[in-house]
C-alpha positions in Angstrom: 81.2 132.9 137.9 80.9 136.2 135.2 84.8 136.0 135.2 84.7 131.8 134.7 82.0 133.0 131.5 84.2 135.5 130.3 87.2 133.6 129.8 85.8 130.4 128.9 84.0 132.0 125.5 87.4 132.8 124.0 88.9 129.1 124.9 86.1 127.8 123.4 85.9 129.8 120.2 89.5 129.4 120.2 88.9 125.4 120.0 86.6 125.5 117.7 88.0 127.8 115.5 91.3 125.2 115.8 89.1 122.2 114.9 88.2 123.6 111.7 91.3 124.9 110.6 92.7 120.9 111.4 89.8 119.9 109.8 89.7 122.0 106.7 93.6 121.0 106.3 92.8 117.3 106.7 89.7 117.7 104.0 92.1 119.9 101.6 94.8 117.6 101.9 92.5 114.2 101.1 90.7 116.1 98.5 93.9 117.3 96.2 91.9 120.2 95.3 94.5 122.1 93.5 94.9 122.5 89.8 97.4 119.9 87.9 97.7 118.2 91.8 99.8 114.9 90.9 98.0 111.4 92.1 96.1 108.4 90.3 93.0 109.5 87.9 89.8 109.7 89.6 87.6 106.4 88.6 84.1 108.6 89.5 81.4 106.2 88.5 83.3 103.9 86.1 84.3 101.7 89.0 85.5 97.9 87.9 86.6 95.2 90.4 88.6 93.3 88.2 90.4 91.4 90.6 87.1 90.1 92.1 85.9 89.1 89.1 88.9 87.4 88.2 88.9 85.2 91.8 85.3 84.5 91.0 85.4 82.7 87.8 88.9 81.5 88.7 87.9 79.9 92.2 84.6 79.0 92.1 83.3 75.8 90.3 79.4 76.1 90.2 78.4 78.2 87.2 75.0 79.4 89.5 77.3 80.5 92.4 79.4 82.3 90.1 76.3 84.5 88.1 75.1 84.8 91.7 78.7 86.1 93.0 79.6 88.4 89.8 75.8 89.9 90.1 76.9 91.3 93.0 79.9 92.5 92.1 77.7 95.1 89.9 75.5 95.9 92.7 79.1 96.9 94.6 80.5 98.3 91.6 77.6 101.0 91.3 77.5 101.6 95.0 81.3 102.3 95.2 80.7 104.4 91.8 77.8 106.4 93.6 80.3 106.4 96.7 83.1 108.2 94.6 80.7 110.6 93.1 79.7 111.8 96.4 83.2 112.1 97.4 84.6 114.4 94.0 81.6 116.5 94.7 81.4 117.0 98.5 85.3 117.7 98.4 85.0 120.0 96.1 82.3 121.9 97.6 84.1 121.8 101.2 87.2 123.1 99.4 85.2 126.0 97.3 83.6 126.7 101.0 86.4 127.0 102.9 88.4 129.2 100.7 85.3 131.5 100.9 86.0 133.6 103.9 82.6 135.1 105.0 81.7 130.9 105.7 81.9 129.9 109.0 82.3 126.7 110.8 79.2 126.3 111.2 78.9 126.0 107.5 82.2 123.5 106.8 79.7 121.3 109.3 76.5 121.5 107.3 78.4 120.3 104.2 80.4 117.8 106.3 77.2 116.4 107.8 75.1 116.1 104.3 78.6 114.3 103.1 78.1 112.2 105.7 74.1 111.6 105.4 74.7 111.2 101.3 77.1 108.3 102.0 76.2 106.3 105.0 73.9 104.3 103.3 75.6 103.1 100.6 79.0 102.1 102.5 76.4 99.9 104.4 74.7 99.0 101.1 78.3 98.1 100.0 79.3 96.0 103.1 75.5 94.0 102.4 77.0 92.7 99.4 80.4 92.0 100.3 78.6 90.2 103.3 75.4 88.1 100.5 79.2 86.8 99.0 79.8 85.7 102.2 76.6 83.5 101.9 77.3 82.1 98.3 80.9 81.5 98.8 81.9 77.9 100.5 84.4 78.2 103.5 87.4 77.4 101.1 86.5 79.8 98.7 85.9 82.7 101.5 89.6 83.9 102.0 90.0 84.7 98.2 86.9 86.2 97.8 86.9 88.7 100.8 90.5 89.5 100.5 89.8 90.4 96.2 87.1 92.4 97.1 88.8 94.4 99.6 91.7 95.3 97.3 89.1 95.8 94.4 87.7 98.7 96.4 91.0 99.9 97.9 91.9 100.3 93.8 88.4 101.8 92.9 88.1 103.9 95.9 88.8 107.8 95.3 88.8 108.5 98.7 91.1 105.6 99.7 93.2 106.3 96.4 93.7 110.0 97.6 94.7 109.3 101.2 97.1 106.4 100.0 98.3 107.6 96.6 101.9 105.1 97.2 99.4 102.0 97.2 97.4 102.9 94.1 
């Protein structure tokens, strides 16, 4: 049993210490955290679904609908905005961190989790709206709203921009 101890501490240190390295490559990688790193401008806060818009007053004929519909599109715009922000600064602190050798995994984690707990809510906040459209567009309208939204944010995401620089 003291022999089954002994030799399972270093396989699971081993692990773990594996994880992180995976994980730190991953988060480096996605975050493009060197100096004069090629790939699409970083839209930060400044985030404008054109496209949606454009379906919107293109494809829907009730003027009230419409004010209803672009409304929302502001609502999404400033979560996706507050989205990106968490996303240029979180990277950037995970990158600063894991370059700092005396921070352990245990660290990376804490700054992974807060990430996580900083965003949550708005990508849920941002799938409310997409899904109030839902309930001011007519069945014929649906398709063109839900698939313009969905590129709109794909364009305006940094975080999808980064891991997908071909499609930006």
């Amino acid at each position: 049993m003291n022999t089954l101890f002994k030799l399972r501490s270093p396989l699971v240190a081993s692990l773990a210490a594996l994880a992180t390295i995976t994980l730190i490559l991953f988060v480096s990688t996605a975050c493009q955290s060197k100096k004069g790193a090629k790939g699409p401008a970083k839209v930060g806060d400044k985030v404008q679904m054109v496209e949606l818009r454009r379906v919107i007053h293109s494809q829907i004929p009730d003027l009230n609908r419409a004010t209803a519909l672009i409304n929302m599109v502001g609502f999404a715009e400033q979560e996706l905005g507050a989205i990106n922000e968490h996303y240029l600064k979180y990277s950037k602190k995970f990158g600063k961190m894991s370059a700092n050798h005396s921070k352990s995994a245990t660290d990376l984690h804490l700054v992974l989790r807060e990430w996580e707990a900083q965003t949550s809510n708005r990508r849920l906040r941002l799938t409310d709206a997409l899904l109030a459209m839902k309930s001011q567009a007519t069945e014929e309208e649906w398709p063109a709203i839900s698939k313009a939204f969905l590129y709109s944010v794909t364009q305006q995401s940094d975080r999808y921009r980064s891991l997908h620089p071909s499609e930006s």
